[in-house]
C-alpha positions, 0 to 999 in steps of 0.5 A: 055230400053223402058217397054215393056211385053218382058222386064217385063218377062225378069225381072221376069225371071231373078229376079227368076234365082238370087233367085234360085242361092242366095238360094243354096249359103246360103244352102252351107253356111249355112247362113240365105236366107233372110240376102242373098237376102237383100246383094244381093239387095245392088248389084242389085241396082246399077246394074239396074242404068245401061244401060245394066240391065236396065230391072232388075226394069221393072216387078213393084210390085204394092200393089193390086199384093202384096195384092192379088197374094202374100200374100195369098200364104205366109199366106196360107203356113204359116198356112198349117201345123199348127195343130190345136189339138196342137194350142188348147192346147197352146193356153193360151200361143199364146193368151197372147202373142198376147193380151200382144204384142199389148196391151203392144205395144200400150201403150209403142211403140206409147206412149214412140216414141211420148214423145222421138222424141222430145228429137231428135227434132222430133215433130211427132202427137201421131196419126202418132206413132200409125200407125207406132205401128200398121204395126210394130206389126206384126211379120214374121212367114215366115222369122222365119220359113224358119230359123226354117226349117233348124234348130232342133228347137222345134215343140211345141216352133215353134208352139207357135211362129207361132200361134203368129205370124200369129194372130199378122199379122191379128189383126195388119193389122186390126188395121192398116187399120183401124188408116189409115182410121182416118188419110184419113178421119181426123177430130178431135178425139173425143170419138164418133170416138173412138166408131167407131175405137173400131166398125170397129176393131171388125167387121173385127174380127167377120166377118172375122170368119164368113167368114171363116166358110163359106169357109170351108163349100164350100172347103170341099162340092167341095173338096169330089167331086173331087177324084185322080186328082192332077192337079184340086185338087192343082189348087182348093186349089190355086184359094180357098187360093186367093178367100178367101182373094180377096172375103173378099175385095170385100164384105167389099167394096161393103158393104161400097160403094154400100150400105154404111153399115160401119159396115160390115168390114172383115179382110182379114188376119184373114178370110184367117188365120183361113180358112186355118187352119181349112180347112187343119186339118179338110178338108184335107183327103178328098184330095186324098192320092196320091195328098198330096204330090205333094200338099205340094211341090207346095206350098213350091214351090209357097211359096219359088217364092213369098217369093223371088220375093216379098223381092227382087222388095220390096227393087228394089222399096225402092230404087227409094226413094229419102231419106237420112238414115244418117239423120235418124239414130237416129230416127232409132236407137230409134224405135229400142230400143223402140220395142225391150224394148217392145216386152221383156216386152210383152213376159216376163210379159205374160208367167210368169203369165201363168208358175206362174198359171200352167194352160199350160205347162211351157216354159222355159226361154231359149225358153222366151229369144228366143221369145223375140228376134226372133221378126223378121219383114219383108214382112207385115210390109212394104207391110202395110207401102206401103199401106199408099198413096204416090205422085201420089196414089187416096188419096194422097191429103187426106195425105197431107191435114191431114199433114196441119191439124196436122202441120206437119214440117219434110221434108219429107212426112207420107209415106216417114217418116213411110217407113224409120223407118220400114226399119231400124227396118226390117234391123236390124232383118234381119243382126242383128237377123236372123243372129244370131239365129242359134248362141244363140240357140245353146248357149241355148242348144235349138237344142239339142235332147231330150232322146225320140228323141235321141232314135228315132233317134238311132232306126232308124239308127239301123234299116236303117242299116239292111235294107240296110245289107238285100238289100246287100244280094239280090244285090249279089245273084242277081249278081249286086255285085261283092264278092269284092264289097259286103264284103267292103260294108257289113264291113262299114254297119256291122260297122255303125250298131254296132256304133248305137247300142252302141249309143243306149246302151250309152244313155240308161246307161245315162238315167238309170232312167227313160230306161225302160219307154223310151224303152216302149215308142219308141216302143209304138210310133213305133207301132203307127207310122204302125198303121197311115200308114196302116191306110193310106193305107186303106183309100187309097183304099177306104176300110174305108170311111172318117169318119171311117178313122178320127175317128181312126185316131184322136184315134190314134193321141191322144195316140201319145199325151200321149206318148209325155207328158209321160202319160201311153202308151196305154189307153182302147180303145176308142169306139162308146159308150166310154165317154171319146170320145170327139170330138171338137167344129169343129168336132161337126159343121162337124157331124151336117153339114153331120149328119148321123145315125151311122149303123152296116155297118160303125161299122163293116168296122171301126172294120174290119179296126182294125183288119187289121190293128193290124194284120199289127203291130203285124207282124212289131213288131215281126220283131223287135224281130229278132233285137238285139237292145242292150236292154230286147226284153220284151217291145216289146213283153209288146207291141205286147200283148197289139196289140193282145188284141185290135186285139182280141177285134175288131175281136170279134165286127166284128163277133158279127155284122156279125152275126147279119147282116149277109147278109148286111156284106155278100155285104160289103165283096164282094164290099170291096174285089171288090175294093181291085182287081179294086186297084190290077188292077189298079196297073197292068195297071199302071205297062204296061203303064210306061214299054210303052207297053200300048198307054196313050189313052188306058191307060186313058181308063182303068183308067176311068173304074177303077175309076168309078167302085171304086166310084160305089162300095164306094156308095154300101157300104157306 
């Protein structure tokens, strides 16, 4: 069949339909997505040698669409939730194995493949194993994430392997880039071009960081313009997660070609990685509440398509290659050894140092074994090896140039050489590894819940269920249930609730020890949990400005982080004043960028929010009173005083600055009370609209009002 635009969309298409139907087999299977879709590819490949599914290889991937339409969206969902607070207080670990993999790596991968080929009889140049060294450095998040995702495995471990793995890639890809620019341009090396080797790489760091700052300065200013309008706000964060990435490209190569400055070299993974991970923990509540959501299911959802399409037209393409794998199981079967050894090493060595000091929290060795084998290695990997210039590529006559200038005797050329040695080490991951992470981390005990956990997940089984005893009730005094219906359904929930509650007792009995301070807190972070969401709520209805909204935030964040470490529950409030307030070198940079004099009118909206707030806790947790939870209602009333104090503290500074203020706090209350009936009026207009007894024209008029007035009001007050 002749390529036309009809046959490559027909591709596309169909390409999409497998992947929806490969991923709903490995979820009722329960086997790796990824492991699928390479069985699959083994049928795709013979299939389009036929006649009729010829079409199947006309959509072409090229490497500027994997370069600048793909892998911006795996990097971008792969540092979206990434917290940042979290990775800082890792970041001894995530540093020494991303240090260690590729110190530790260049010196054993591209020395030990150099001295070994020649006992395969394989002469290969210790400059070719070096770029070999380089693209197989960078490890997966993605293809390990998606694993993690449908696995109990832990934050803090899942943390540790991502914050590796994406400084990996862009170091990799940097020093990749930068081996391929000696191979293009070789001459004899020399320390002179050492120099510049050492030069590039830096700069692609230096400058990579700076461009990312530069990033989130504009995301931020043009992001707080835009309010409540999820269509521009996605669109926004999909044309930022690529013009990141393409302007970083574009600037490196102006500088090179146009004013020949060598120097000026901006990695384009680093810049994006980092861009993306301060964008998203200090930008992202200027994006509208309501959006959110919607937000992370685009990018999943633009994730999930460019992870499938990418995989699946990567394999179409490897197919076209004319090279026979039985030749080169040895060579395969040693680069897997070699890496393996190496990255064991490079996990081991670091992680025992940092235990040994005791300058981070301790990982296990269960965790350490599964760092070392969930090195899984995919999409970058061969997107780099592609990168390198074929028959037919600009460059390619400097390829083979360099070939006659090392002596190069095997029979097939770099790129070929290079392309089936990564594709025995991605193979081997993905059948091998990825198909039996599931297995060895069960053997481990990794997935199992710990005691807080444990908890959790009782107390909220047990409060399900009552929810649910509650909604059975108005259901039948609403005549919605027969008295059949409603006495078979209240006896199975009557019964799931008694079982929960002896789960409860059970696990309570087991962990005697140490039940009262697990009972204090669950609660405590229960309390927290409210806390967030009414706060949330308050922020929504531009009650409390963004600043306002962080800074309690952050406040409360860091009390979950006690509760998670077993600190003490509640620590003294922390207020303007307080110096154990610290913010962070980001938060400093985004206070001096929008520095504005703290005022009575912010510290009275912060105070008033608190009060609001713990108003709102206090009530759910009395409501937990009512429950009989199988253990001593004393720690819920410990907590509840601890609300009241801090309720009666915050409502004590809101009066203090009332009194003082009093008329400027007089059209505070007014303008806040104001956006409170605009929300209420909003929430009527939207009641008439989905019941169609308004028109959307008149709809979208009144929502224009509303909107403006609430803008208006937010400058009144703020």
């Amino acid at each position: 069949m002749e390529i036309t635009f009809l046959s490559s969309v027909l591709s596309l298409l169909f390409l999409l339909v497998v992947s929806t139907w490969v991923f709903l087999l490995s979820k009722k299977i329960n086997f790796p997505y990824t492991v699928l879709l390479v069985i699959v590819w083994l049928i795709l490949v013979p299939l389009s040698k036929t006649e009729i599914f010829d079409f199947i290889n006309h959509f072409k991937l090229t490497p500027d669409i994997l370069f600048f339409v793909f892998l911006p969206v795996l990097l971008f969902e792969s540092s979206y939730n990434i917290n940042y607070r979290e990775m800082m207080k890792n970041w001894r670990i995530i540093t020494s194995l991303a240090v260690f993999w590729l110190i530790i790596s260049s010196g054993l991968i591209g020395l030990l493949l150099f001295l070994l080929f020649p006992v395969i009889w394989l002469e290969v140049p210790f400059i070719v194993c070096l770029l070999f060294w380089t693209l197989i450095s960078a490890t997966d998040p993605v293809a390990v994430l998606s694993i993690f995702k449908s696995i109990w495995a832990p934050r803090r471990l899942a943390l540790i392997f991502e914050g590796e793995s994406l400084f990996n890639d862009g170091t990799a890809l940097a020093l990749f880039l930068v081996v391929l620019w000696i191979i293009l341009e070789w001459t004899t090396i020399n320390v002179w071009l050492f120099a510049q080797w050492t030069v590039s790489f830096l700069s692609m760091a230096i400058w990579g960081m700076l461009f990312w700052a530069f990033t989130w300065i504009v995301f931020s200013r043009i992001i707080g313009k835009i309010k409540n309008n999820e269509a521009l706000e996605i669109t926004l964060t999909m044309v930022l997660a690529h013009l990141t990435f393409i302007l970083a490209e574009t600037i490196t190569h102006y500088f090179h070609h146009t004013l020949h400055i060598e120097y000026i070299w901006i990695s384009w993974v680093i810049s994006t990685v980092i861009a993306w991970i301060i964008i998203w923990n200090y930008g992202r509540y200027k994006i509208s509440p309501k959006v959110e959501h919607h937000m992370e299911t685009f990018w999943e959802f633009f994730a999930f398509v460019s992870n499938s399409l990418v995989f699946i037209l990567m394999w179409l393409i490897l197919a076209d290659i004319n090279v026979d794998f039985i030749k080169f199981i040895w060579p395969i079967l040693l680069v897997i050894f070699v890496v393996s050894i190496s990255r064991s090493i490079s996990v081991y060595l670091p992680i025992w140092i940092v235990n040994f000091l005791k300058i981070e929290e301790k990982v296990p060795l269960n965790w350490q074994h599964l760092l070392s084998w969930w090195s899984l290695r995919w999409a970058l990997a061969l997107m780099m090896a592609l990168m390198i210039p074929g028959v037919g590529d600009e460059n390619y006559q400097k390829v083979l140039d360099f070939q006659t200038k090392i002596g190069w005797t095997l029979e097939y050329d770099l790129k070929d050489f290079i392309v089936i040695l990564t594709i025995g080490a991605i193979m081997f991951t993905l059948f091998v590894k990825a198909t039996t992470i599931w297995f060895i981390m069960n053997k481990m005990w990794v997935t199992k819940l710990h005691p807080l956990e444990e908890f959790e997940y009782d107390e909220s089984k047990i409060l399900a269920n009552i929810k649910i005893l509650k909604q059975l009730n108005k259901l039948k005094e609403k005549w919605y249930l027969t008295n059949d219906e409603y006495a078979q359904l209240k006896d199975k929930y009557e019964l799931r609730l008694e079982e929960a509650i002896n789960w409860l007792q059970n696990l309570l009995s087991k962990e005697w020890k140490n039940a009262n301070h697990l009972i204090s807190r669950a609660i405590s972070l229960y309390a927290l949990w409210v806390e967030k969401v009414y706060l949330k709520e308050l922020f929504e209805y531009n009650e409390i400005n963004e600043s306002n909204f962080k800074f309690i935030l952050r406040k409360v964040t860091r009390q979950v982080e006690r509760l998670e470490s077993w600190s003490y529950q509640f620590s003294k409030e922390i207020d303007e004043t307080n110096k154990e307030y610290q913010y962070d070198i980001f938060e400093k940079m985004r206070l001096k960028l929008t520095s504005k004099q703290e005022d009575h009118i912010n510290k009275y909206t912060r105070n008033r929010a608190r009060v609001i707030i713990t108003r709102k806790v206090i009530k759910e947790l009395k409501l937990l009173l009512e429950i009989d939870f199988g253990f001593n209602n004393k720690f819920i009333g410990e907590i509840i005083s601890v609300y009241e104090w801090l309720h009666k503290v915050a409502k004590t500074k809101m009066n203090n600055i009332e009194k003082k203020y009093k008329s400027t706090i007089m059209v505070v209350e007014s303008n806040l009370t104001n956006k409170t009936l605009l929300k209420m009026e909003e929430s009527v207009i939207e009641w008439l609209y989905k019941r169609d007894i308004i028109t959307p024209k008149i709809y979208l008029k009144f929502k224009e009002g509303i909107e403006e007035a609430i803008e208006e009001d937010v400058k009144k007050v703020y």
